[in-house]
C-alpha positions in Angstrom: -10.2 -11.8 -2.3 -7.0 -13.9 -2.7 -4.1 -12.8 -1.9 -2.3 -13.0 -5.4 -3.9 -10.2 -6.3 -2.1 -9.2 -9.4 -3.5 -12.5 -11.2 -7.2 -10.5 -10.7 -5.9 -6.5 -10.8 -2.6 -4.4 -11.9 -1.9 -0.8 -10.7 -1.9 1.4 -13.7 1.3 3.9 -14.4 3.5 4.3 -11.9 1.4 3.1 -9.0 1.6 0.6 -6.5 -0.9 -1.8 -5.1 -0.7 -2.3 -1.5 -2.3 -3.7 1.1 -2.5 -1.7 3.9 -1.2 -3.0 7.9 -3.9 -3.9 10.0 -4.4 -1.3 12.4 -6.3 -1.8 15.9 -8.8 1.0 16.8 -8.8 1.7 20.7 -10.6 3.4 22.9 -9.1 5.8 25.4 -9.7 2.9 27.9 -8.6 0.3 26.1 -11.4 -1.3 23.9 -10.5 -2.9 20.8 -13.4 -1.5 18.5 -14.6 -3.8 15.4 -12.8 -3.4 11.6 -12.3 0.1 10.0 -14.4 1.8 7.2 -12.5 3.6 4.7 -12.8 6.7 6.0 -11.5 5.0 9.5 -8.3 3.5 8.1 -7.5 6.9 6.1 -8.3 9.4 9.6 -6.0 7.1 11.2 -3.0 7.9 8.9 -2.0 4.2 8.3 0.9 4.5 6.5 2.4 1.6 5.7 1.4 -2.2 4.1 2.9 -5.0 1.5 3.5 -4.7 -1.9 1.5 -6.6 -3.9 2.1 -5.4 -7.7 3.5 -2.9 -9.2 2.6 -0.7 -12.3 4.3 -1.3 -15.6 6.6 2.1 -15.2 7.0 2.6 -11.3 10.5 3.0 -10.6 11.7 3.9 -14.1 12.0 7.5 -15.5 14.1 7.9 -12.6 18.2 8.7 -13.3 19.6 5.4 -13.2 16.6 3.6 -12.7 15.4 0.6 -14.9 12.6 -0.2 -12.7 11.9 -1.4 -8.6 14.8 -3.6 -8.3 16.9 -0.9 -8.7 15.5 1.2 -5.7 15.6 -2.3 -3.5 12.1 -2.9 -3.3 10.1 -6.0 -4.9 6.6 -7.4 -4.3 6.3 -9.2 -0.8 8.2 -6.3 1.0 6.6 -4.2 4.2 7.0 -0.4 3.4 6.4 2.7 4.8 5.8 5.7 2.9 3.9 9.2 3.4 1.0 9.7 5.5 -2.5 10.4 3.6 -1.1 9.6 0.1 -2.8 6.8 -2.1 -6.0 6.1 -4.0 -8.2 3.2 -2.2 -9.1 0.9 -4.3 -13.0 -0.2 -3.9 -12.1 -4.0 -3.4 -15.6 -5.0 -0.8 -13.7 -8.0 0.1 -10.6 -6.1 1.2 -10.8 -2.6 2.2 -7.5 -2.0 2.8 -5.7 -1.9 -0.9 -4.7 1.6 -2.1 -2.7 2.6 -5.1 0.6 4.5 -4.1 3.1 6.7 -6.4 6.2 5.2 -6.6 7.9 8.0 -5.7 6.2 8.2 -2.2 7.7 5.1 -0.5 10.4 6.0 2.3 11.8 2.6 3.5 11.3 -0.9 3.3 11.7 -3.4 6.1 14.9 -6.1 5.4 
C-alpha cells in the first residue's frame, strides 16, 4: 500500500484515517515476537499514529471551527488520542489504518 493513501481511500464524515505507530510485542523476557494481528494491535491499546486524510467535515460543526487547521492539526502530524477508539480499516497490505472521530484526538506532537 503506498503511503499517499488518500489518492487510493478518504475517511467518510468526520473521521480520520490513521496509520497506527508500530508497536513491538515483548515477551516477559525480552523477545521481540513477529508483526501484530488486528486483534493484537487493538489488546495492546495503541493509541497513537499519523494522520493521513481527513474526512470532508472533521473539525467543523465545532464553535469557531472551519475545519482541522483551526484545531492545529494537518495531515503528516503524530497524534495521540483515546485508547480503544477507531474503526480498522481491512487494508491486507497495511493492518494498521483505522478511522478515528475527530473529536477523539488529545495532542499532536510539534
Amino acid at each position: 500500500m503506498s503511503d499517499d493513501i488518500k489518492d487510493e481511500w478518504l475517511p467518510c464524515g468526520f473521521n480520520v484515517l490513521v496509520r497506527l505507530d508500530d508497536f513491538e510485542n515483548k515477551t516477559e523476557s525480552g523477545i521481540i515476537l513477529a508483526s501484530l494481528s488486528y486483534s493484537e494491535i487493538e489488546k495492546a491499546g495503541v493509541n497513537s499514529g499519523v494522520i493521513l486524510a481527513f474526512g470532508p467535515t472533521a473539525y467543523k460543526g465545532f464553535a469557531g471551527c472551519n475545519g482541522p487547521a483551526d484545531w492545529g492539526v494537518k495531515v503528516g502530524d503524530h497524534v495521540k488520542f483515546e485508547k480503544y477508539v477507531g474503526t480498522y480499516v481491512d487494508f491486507d497490505a497495511d493492518p494498521r489504518l483505522v478511522t478515528v472521530p475527530d473529536s477523539t484526538f488529545k495532542a499532536v506532537r510539534k
